[in-house]
Steps between C-alpha positions, in 0.01 A plus 500: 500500500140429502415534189653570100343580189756546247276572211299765706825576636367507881672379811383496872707445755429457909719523785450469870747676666635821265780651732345843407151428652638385813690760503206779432305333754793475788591867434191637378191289586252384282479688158194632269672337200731301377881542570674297293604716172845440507415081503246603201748703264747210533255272400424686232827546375580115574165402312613748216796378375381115604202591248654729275245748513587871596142591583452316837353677840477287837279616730432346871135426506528357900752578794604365786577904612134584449320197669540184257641198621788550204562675198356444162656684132357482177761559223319582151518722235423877625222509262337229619490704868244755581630749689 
């Protein structure tokens, strides 16, 4: 975790070696975008109930797929995203 904000009810979260990247990137090569959605709905769910707060998104702002050197979500409320 790299960060928590419980009364803005944001969470980041890093990770250097997300098995679905790696994967993308051995069977696919490098990516446009990020890859990781699966990884981001579970955080979202996890950071859900953890918060109690229904109205979470996650969304991966960096990936390791697409030419970062890891992956990077923000979990917030889905207003607080502009999509």
């Amino acid at each position: 975790m790299d960060y928590l904000d419980i009364s803005k009810k944001e969470v980041g979260f890093s990770t250097y070696n997300s098995t679905f990247a790696l994967q993308h990137l051995e069977q696919f090569g490098k990516s446009k975008k990020p890859v990781d959605s699966l990884l981001a709905g579970v955080l979202a769910g996890g950071c859900a109930v953890i918060l109690a707060e229904n109205s979470l998104e996650c969304v991966e702002t960096e990936c390791l797929a697409a030419g970062s050197d890891k992956c990077v979500f923000e979990v917030k409320l889905k207003k607080e995203f502009r999509f």
